[in-house]
py3Dmol code that shows the C-alpha trace and the ligand (Angstrom):
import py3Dmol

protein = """\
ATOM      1  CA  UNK A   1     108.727  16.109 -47.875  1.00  0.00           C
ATOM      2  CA  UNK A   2     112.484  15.396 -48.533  1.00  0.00           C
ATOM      3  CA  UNK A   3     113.391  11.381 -49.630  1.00  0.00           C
ATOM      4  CA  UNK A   4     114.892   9.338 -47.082  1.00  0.00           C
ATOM      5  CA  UNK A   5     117.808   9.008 -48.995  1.00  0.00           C
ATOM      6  CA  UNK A   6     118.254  12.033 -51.020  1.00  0.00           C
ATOM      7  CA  UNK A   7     121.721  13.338 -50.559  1.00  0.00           C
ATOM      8  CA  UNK A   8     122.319  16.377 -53.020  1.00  0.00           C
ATOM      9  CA  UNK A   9     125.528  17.126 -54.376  1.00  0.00           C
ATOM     10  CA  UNK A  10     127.912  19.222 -56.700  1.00  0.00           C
ATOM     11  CA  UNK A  11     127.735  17.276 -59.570  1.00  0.00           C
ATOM     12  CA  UNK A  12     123.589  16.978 -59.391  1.00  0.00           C
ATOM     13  CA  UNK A  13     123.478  21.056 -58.666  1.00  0.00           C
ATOM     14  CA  UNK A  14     125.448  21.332 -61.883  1.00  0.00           C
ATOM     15  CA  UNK A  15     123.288  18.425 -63.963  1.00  0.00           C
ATOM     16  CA  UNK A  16     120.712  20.599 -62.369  1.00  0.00           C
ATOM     17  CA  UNK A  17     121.678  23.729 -64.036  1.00  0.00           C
ATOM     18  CA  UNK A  18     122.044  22.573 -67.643  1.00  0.00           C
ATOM     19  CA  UNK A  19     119.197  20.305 -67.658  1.00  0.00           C
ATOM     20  CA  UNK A  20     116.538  19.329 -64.894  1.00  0.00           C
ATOM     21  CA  UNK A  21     115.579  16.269 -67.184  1.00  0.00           C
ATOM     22  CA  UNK A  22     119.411  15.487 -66.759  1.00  0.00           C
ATOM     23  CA  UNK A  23     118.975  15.499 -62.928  1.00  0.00           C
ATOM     24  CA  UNK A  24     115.710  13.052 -62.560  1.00  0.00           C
ATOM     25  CA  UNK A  25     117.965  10.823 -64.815  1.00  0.00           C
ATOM     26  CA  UNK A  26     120.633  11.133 -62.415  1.00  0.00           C
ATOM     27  CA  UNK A  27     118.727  10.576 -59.084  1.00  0.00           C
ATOM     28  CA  UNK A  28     117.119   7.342 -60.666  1.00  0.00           C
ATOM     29  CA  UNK A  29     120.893   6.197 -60.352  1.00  0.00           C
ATOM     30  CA  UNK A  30     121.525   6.436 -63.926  1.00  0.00           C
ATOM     31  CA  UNK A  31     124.826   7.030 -64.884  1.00  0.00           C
ATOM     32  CA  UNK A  32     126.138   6.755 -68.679  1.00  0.00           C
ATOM     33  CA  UNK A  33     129.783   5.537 -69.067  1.00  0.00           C
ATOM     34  CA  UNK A  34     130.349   8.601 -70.846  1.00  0.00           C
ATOM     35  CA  UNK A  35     129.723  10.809 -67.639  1.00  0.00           C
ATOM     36  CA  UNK A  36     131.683   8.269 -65.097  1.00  0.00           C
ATOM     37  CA  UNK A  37     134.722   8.982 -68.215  1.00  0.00           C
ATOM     38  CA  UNK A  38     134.295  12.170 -67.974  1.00  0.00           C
ATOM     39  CA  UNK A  39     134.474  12.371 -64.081  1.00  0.00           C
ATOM     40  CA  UNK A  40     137.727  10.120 -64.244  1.00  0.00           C
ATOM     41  CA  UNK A  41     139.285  12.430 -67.089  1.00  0.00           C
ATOM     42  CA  UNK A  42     138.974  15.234 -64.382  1.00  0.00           C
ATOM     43  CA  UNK A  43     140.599  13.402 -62.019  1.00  0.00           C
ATOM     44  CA  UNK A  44     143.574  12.227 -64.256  1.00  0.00           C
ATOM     45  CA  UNK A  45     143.810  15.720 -65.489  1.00  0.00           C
ATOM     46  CA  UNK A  46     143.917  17.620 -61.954  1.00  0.00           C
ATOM     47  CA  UNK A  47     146.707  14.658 -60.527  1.00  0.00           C
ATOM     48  CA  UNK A  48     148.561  15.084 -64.126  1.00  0.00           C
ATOM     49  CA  UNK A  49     148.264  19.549 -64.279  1.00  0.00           C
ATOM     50  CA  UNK A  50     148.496  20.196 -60.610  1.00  0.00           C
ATOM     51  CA  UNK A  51     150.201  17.370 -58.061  1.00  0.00           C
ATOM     52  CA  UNK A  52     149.068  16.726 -54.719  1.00  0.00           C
ATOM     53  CA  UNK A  53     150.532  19.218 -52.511  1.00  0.00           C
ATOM     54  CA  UNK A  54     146.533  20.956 -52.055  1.00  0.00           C
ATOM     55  CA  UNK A  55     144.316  18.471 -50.753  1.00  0.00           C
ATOM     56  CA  UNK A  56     141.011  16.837 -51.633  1.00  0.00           C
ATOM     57  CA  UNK A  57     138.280  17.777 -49.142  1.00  0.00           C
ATOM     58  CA  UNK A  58     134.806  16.017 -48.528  1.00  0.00           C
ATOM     59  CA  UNK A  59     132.296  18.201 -46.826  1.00  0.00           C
ATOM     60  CA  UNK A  60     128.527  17.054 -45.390  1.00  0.00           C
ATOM     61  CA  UNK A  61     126.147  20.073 -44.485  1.00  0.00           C
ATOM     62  CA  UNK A  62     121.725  20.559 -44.177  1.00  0.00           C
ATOM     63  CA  UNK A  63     120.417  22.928 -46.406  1.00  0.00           C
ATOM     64  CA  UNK A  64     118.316  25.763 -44.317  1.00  0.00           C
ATOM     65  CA  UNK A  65     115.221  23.207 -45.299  1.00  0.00           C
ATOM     66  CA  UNK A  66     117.106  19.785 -43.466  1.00  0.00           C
ATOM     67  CA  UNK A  67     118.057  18.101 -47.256  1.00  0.00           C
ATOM     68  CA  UNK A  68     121.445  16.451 -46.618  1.00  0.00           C
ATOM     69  CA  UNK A  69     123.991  18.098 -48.727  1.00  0.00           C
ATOM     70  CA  UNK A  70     127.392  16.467 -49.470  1.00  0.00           C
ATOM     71  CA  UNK A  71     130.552  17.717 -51.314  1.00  0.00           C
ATOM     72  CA  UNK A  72     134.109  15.991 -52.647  1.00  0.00           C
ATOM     73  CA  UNK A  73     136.217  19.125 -53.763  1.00  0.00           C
ATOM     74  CA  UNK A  74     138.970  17.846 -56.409  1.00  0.00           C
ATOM     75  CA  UNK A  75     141.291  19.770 -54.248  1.00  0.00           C
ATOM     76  CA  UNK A  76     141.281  22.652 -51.661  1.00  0.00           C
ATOM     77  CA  UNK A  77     144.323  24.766 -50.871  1.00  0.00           C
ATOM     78  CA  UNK A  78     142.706  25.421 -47.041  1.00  0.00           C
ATOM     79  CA  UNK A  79     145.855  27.767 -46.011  1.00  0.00           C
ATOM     80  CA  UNK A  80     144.882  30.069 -48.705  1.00  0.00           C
ATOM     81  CA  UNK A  81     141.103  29.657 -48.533  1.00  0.00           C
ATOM     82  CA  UNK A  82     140.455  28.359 -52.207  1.00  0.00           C
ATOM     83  CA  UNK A  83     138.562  25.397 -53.454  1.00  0.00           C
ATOM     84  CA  UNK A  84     139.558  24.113 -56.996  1.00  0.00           C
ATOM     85  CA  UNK A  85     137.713  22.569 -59.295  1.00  0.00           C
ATOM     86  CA  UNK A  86     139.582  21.109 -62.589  1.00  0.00           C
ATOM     87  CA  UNK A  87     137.426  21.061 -65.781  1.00  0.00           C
ATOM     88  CA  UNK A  88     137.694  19.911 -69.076  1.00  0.00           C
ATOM     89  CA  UNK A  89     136.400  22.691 -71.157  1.00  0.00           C
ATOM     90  CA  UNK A  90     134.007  25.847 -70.869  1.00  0.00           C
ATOM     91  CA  UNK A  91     130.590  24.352 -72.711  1.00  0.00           C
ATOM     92  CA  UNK A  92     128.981  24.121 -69.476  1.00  0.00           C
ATOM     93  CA  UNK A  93     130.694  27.052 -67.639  1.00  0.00           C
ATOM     94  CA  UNK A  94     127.559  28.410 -65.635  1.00  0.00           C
ATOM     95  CA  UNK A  95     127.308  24.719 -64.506  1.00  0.00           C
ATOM     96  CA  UNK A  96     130.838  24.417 -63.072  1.00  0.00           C
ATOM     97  CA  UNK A  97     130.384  28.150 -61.325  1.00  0.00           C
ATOM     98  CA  UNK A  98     126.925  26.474 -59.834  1.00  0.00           C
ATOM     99  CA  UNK A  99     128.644  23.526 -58.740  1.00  0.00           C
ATOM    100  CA  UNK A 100     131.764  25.732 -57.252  1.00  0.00           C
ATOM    101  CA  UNK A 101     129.532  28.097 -55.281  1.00  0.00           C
ATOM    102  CA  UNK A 102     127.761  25.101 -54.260  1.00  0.00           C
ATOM    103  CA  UNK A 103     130.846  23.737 -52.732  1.00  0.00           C
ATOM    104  CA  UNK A 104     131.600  27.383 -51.397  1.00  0.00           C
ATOM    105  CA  UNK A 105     127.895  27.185 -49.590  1.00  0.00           C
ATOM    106  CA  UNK A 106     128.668  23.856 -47.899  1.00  0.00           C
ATOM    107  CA  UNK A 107     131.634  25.504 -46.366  1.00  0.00           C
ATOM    108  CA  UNK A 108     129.656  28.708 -45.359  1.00  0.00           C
ATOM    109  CA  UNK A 109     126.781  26.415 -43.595  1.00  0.00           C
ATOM    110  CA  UNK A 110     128.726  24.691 -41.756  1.00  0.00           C
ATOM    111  CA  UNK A 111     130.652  28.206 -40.556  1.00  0.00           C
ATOM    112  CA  UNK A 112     134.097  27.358 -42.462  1.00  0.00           C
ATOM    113  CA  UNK A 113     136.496  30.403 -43.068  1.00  0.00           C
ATOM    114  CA  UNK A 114     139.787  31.080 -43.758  1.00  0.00           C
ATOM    115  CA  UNK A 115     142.501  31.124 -40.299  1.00  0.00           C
ATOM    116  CA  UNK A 116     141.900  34.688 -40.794  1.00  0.00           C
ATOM    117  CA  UNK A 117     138.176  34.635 -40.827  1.00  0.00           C
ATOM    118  CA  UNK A 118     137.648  35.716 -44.905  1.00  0.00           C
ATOM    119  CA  UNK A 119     135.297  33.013 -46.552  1.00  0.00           C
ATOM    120  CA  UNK A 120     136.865  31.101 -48.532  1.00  0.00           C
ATOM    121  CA  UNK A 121     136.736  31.539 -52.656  1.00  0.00           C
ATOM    122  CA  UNK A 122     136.725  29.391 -55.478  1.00  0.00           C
ATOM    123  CA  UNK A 123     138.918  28.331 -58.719  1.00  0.00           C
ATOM    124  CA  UNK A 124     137.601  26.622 -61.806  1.00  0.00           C
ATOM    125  CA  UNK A 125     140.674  25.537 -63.628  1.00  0.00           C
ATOM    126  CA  UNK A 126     140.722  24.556 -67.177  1.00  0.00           C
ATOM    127  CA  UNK A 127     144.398  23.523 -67.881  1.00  0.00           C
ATOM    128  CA  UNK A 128     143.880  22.476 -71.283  1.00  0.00           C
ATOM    129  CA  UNK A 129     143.241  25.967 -71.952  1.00  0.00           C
ATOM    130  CA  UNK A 130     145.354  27.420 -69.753  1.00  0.00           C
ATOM    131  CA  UNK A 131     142.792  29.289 -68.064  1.00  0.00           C
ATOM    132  CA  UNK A 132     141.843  29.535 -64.717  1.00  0.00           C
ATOM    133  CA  UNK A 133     138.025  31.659 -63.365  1.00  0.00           C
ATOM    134  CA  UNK A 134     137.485  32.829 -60.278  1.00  0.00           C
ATOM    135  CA  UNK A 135     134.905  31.968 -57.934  1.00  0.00           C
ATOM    136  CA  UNK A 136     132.742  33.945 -54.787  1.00  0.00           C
ATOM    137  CA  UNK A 137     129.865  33.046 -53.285  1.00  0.00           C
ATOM    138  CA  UNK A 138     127.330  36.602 -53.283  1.00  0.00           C
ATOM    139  CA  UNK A 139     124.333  37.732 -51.429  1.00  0.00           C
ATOM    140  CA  UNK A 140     122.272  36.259 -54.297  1.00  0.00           C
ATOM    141  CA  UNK A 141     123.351  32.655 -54.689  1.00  0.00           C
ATOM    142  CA  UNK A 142     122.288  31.879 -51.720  1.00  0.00           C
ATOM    143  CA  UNK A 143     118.894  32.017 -52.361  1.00  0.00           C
ATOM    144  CA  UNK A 144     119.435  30.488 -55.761  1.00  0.00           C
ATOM    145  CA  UNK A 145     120.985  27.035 -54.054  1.00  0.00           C
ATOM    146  CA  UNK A 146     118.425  27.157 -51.725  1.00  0.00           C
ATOM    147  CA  UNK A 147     115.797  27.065 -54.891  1.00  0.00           C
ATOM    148  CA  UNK A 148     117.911  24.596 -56.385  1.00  0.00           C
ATOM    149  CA  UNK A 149     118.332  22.124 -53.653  1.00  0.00           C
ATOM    150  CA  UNK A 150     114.257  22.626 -53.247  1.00  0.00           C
ATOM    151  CA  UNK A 151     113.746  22.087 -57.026  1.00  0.00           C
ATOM    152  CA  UNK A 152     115.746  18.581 -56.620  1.00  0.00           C
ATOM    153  CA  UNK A 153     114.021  17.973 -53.818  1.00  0.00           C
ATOM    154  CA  UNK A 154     110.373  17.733 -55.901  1.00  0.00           C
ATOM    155  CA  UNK A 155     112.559  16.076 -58.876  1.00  0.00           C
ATOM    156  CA  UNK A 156     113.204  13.439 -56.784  1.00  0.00           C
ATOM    157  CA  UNK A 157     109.675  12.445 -56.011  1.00  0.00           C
ATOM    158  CA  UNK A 158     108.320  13.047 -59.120  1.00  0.00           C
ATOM    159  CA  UNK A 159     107.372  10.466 -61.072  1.00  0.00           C
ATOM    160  CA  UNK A 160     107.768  11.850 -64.887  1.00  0.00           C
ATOM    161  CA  UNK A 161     110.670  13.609 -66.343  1.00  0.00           C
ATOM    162  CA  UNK A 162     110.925  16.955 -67.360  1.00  0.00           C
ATOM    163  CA  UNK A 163     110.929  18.017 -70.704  1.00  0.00           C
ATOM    164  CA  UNK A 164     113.443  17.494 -73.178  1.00  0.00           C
ATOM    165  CA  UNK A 165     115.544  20.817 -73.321  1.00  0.00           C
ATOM    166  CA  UNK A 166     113.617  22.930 -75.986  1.00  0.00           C
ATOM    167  CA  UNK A 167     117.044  24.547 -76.968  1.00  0.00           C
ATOM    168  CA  UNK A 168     119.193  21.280 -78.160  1.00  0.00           C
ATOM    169  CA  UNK A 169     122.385  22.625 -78.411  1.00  0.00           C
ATOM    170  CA  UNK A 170     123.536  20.690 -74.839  1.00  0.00           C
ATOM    171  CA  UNK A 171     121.721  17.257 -76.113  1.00  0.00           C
ATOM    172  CA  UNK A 172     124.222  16.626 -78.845  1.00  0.00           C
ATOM    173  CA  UNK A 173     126.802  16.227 -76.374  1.00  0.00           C
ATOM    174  CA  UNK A 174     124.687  14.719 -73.528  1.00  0.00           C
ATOM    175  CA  UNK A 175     125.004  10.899 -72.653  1.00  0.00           C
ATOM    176  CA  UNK A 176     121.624  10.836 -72.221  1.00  0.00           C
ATOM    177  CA  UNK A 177     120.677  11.920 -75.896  1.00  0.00           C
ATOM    178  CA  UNK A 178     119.281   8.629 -77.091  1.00  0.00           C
ATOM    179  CA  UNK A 179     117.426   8.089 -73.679  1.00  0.00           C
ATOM    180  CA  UNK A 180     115.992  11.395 -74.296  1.00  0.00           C
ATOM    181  CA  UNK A 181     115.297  11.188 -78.367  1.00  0.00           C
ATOM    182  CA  UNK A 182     115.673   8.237 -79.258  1.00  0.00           C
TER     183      UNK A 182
END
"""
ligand_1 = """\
8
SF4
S 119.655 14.757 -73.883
Fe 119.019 16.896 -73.635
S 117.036 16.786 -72.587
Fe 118.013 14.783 -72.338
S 119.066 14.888 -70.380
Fe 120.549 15.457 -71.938
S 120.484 17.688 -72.092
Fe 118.613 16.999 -71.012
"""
view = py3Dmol.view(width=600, height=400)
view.addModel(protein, "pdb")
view.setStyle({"model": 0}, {"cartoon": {"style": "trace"}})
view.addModel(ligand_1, "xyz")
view.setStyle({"model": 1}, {"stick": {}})
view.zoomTo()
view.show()
């Protein structure tokens, strides 16, 4: 059964990836300064690197199972089909792609495209790097969102928290690390 309130988004598809423990945290409405910081550096960063000609876009779609999805793009350049997301650095690069596709998905579900009818695509920018990746949505991530969005589903309703990651690298830089180990 899917919470009343449960609204999944980018950011918690993303916690999701790197850490499910990360995610129950997160849907108990527990948010370290250090994460709301590092939400506000993005946004400082994307005004400061890129202006405001592209827009920001917020998106609400169902998942194929009913869970209210929800999405706030840091911008979207909608004549030329591409979302952008701007990003720090690349330590949790599979997370951004997850949370990028994610956004791509919303789009998709709630029949989206491009003037021309192409789907749109994604950008993760990283311009304290200089480097930019670029995003699709395949065949196979659907299935994997719909797993995930299932997945955070049960997290929400469950009572204990996952595991501590067994592989720690992640922790050290997690806000959560003392929560976690003390
Ligand atoms: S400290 Fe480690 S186990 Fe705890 S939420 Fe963060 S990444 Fe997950």
């Amino acid at each position: 059964m899917i919470p009343k309130s449960l609204r999944i988004g980018g950011m918690l598809i993303g916690y999701y990836r790197l850490c499910p423990r990360k995610a129950w945290w997160s849907l108990r409405g527990i948010a370290m300064e250090q994460e709301s910081d590092a939400v506000a550096l993005g946004r400082l960063l994307d005004e400061a690197s890129y202006g405001r000609s592209d827009k920001q876009l917020e998106i609400e779609a169902e998942a194929p199972d009913g869970t209210p999805l929800v999405g706030k793009i840091d911008r979207a350049n909608l004549k030329h089909g591409v979302l952008h997301e701007t990003k720090k650095g690349r330590s949790c690069e599979d997370a951004h792609r997850w949370q990028l596709r994610f956004y791509l998905w919303l789009l998709y579900r709630n029949g989206v495209t491009r003037p021309d009818g192409v789907p749109f695509s994604g950008q993760l920018d990283y311009p304290l790097l200089r480097r930019t990746e670029a995003i699709f949505l395949e065949a196979e991530h659907f299935i994997e969102l719909e797993n995930n969005v299932a997945a955070i589903s049960s997290l929400a309703i469950q009572e204990i928290p996952p595991p501590v990651l067994t592989q720690r690298s992640f922790c050290a830089k997690c806000s959560f690390e003392e929560l976690c180990l003390g």
